[in-house]
N, C-alpha and C positions, 0 to 999 in steps of 0.2 A: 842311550846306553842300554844294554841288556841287563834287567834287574828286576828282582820278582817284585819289588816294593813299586817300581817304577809301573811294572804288568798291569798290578792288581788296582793303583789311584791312578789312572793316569796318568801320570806325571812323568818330568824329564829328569828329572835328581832324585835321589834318593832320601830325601832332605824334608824331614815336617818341623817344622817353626812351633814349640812351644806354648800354648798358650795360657799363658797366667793371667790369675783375676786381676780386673781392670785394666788389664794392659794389653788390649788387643782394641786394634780398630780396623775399617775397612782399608785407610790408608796401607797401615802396617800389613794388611793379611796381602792387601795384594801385592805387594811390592813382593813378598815371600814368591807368590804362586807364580808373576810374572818371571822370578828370576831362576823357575825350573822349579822350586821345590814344592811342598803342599803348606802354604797358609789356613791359619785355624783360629776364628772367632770363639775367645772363650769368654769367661763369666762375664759379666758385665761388660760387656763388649761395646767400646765409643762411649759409654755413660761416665756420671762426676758424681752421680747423686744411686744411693738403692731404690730399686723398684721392688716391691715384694708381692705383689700379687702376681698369680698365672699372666693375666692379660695384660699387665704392662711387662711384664719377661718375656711373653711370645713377640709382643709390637715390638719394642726395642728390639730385640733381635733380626726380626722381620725387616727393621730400617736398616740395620748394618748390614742384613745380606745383601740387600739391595744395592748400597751402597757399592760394598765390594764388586759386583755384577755390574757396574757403573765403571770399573776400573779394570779390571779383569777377563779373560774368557776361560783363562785355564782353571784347574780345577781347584777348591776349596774345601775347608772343614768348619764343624760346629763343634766344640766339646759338649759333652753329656756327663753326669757323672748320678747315675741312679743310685738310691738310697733301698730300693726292695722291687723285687720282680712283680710284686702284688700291685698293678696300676691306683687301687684305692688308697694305700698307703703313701706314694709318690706321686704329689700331683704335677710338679714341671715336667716328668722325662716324657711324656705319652703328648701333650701339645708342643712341647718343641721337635717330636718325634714328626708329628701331621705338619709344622710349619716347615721339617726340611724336605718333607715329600712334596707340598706346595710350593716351596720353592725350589726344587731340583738341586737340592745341595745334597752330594752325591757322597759323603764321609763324614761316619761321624766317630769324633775321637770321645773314647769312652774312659774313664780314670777312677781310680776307685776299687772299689769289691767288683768281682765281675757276675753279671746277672746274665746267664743264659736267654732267662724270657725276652729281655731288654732287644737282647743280641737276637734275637728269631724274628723278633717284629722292625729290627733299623733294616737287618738283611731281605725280610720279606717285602720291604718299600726300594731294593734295590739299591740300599744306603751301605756302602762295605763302611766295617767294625774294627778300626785299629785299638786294641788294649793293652794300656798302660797300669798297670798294680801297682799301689802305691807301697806295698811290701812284696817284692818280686821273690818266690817261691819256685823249686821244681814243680812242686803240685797245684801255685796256683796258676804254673805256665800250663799246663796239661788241661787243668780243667777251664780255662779259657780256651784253648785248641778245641777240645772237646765239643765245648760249648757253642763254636761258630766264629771266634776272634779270628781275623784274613790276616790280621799282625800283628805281633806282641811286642812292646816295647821294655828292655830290662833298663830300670834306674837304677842306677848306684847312689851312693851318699854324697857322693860328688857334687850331686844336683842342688840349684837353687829352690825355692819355695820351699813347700811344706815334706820336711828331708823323712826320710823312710823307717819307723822304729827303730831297723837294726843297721848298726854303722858298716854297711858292707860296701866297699869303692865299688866305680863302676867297672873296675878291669878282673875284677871278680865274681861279680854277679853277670856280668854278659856273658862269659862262657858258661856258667850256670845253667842260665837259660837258653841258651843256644844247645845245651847238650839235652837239657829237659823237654825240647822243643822237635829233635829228631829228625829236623829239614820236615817237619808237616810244614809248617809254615815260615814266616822268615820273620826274625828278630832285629830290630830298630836296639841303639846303646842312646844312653840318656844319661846325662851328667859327666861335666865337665867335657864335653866337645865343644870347641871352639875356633879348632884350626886344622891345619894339614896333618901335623903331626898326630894330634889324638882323635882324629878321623884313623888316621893310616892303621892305627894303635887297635881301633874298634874291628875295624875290618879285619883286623889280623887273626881275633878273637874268635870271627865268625858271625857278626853281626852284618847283615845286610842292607842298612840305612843307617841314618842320623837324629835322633830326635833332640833339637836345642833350642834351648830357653835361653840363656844369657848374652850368647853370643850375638844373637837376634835382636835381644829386649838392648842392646846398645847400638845398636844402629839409628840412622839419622834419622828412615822414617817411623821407629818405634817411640810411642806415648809419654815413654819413661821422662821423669823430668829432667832437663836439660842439665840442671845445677848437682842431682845425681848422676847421672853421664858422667859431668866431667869429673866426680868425687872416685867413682868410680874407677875413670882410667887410671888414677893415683895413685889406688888402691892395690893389694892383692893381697892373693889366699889368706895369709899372715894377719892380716888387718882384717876380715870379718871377724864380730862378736858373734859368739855360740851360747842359743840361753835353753831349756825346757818351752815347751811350751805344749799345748792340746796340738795334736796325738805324739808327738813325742819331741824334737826339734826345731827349732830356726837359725838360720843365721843373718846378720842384717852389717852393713856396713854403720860404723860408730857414730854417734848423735845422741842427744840427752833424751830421750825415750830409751831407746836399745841399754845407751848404758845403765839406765834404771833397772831393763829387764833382765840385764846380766847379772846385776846386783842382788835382786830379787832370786834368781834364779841361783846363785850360790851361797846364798842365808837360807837354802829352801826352802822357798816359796812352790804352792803345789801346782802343779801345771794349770789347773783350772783357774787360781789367781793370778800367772803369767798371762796367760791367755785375755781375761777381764782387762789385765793393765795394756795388753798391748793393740787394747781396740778390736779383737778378732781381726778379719779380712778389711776393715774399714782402716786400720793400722795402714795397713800397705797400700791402698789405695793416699792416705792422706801422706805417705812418706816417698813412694812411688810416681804418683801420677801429680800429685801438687808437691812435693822434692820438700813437706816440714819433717822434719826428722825427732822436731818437737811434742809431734804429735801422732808420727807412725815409723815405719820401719823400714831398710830399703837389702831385699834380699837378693843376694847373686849366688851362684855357681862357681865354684874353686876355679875352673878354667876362667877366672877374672883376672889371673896372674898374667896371661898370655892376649890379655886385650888391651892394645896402649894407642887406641885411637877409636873416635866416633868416625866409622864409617858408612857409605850406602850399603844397604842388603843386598846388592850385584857383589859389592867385595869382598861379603865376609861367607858367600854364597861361592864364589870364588875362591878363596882360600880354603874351604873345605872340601871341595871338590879335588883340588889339589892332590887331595891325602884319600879318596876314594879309586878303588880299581875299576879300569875303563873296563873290565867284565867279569 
């Protein structure tokens, strides 16, 4: 199909697969890229346990790309999420920067603050710079454009994981940044897509791609644990718990951790105690990828309403495609 998102990664869909900590693997990415869209190895990507040193973050990594390149030939991502332009202050983004030029992984999904210098040296390895802010602004879509970003992607509140200061939906922040954006480059919608219908909804908007997280992370070949899947399909919008937490929200489907951090979180309790109770990212990992809910947390995307089966990544790749215009 003709589509600047498709132009500029390669790819056959317009369509990048989310990817949240611990829950990406080579399996999951490539089933993504195989089925037209762009798969993306993010944090702890295939791992059960943290690595915290440079050189076991660059090898882990370095094994999943491989991995995936074992499964796929179309195109892939790495997420990055740089902490300062200054390379002495950030010591991961600059070796995972030289392990995707080593390894010819050609995208890297950037999240976060946006660092111009970041974005000069992924581009100067001929690595194109999709940015995702995790507080979507006029002015932080501008100074990403500005800066080098080939595609911005605007989240709303809609979205699962770590939700956006300001409670803005995503069918108001997309036109947002579509208008702040001025057709330089072409904007990706993020939260709550899941189907035909709120694909159709994005595009109508002016968004030019899809970027999804939940709809994906329930699929048969995604990490997620199975015993969440199925809590999950049962589930909708209504039914996730909403607590505080470091930097501003979560939501998590119901289990005696969550409902602790709810509890906590309306006796106010201050974000940074939420945050200690709920394991940090290790929460999600132990409620997510091993399905105890006794011991972490399991977060979705509102468009969890509209998901009432575990299916393959071809069908839910499919069903969104549906609600995408053929130009």
């Amino acid at each position: 199909m003709k589509n600047r998102i498709c132009e500029i990664l390669g790819i056959e869909k317009p369509v990048i697969q989310g990817p949240l900590n611990w829950l990406t693997n080579a399996r999951y990415v490539a089933a993504v890229s195989n089925a037209g869209g762009l798969g993306v190895l993010g944090f702890n990507a295939g791992l059960k346990e943290s690595v915290t040193t440079v050189e076991e973050t660059v090898e882990a990594m370095r094994r999943e790309i491989r991995a995936v390149k074992a499964l796929t030939a179309h195109p892939f991502g790495v997420n990055v999420a740089p902490s300062s332009d200054d390379p002495s202050q950030d010591r991961f983004t600059g070796p995972v920067l030289d392990l995707m030029a080593e390894e010819n992984v050609p995208i890297a999904v950037m999240v976060g603050v946006f660092w111009p210098g970041w974005t000069a040296r992924f581009r100067a390895c001929d690595i194109k710079v999709v940015f995702r802010d995790g507080n979507p602004s006029a002015e932080s879509t501008r100074h990403a454009i500005d800066g080098g970003a080939q595609i911005v992607v605007a989240t709303g509140f809609d979205e699962g994981g770590t939700l956006p200061v300001k409670a803005i939906g995503t069918f108001s922040i997309v036109p947002l940044v579509v208008d702040a954006a001025e057709g330089r480059v072409p904007v990706m919608a993020a939260g709550g897509i899941v189907d035909e219908r709120t694909a159709r909804a994005a595009f109508a908007l002016g968004a030019e791609g899809l970027y999804v997280g939940t709809a994906f992370m329930m699929a048969e070949e995604s990490p997620l644990a199975e015993n969440i899947k199925q809590a999950a399909v049962k589930a909708d919008a209504l039914n996730l718990l909403m607590y505080r937490t470091v930097p501003a929200w979560y939501r998590s489907l119901p289990g005696p951790l969550p409902d602790e951090l709810l509890r906590m979180s309306r006796a106010g309790a201050t974000e940074e105690e939420i945050y200690k109770a709920q394991h940090a990212y290790i929460g999600m990992r132990d409620g997510m990828l091993f399905g105890d809910l006794a011991k972490g947390y399991a977060s979705f995307g509102l468009g969890i309403t509209q998901i009432h089966a575990v299916e393959p990544v071809q069908s839910v790749m499919d069903r969104l495609m549906r609600g995408v215009p053929e130009e």
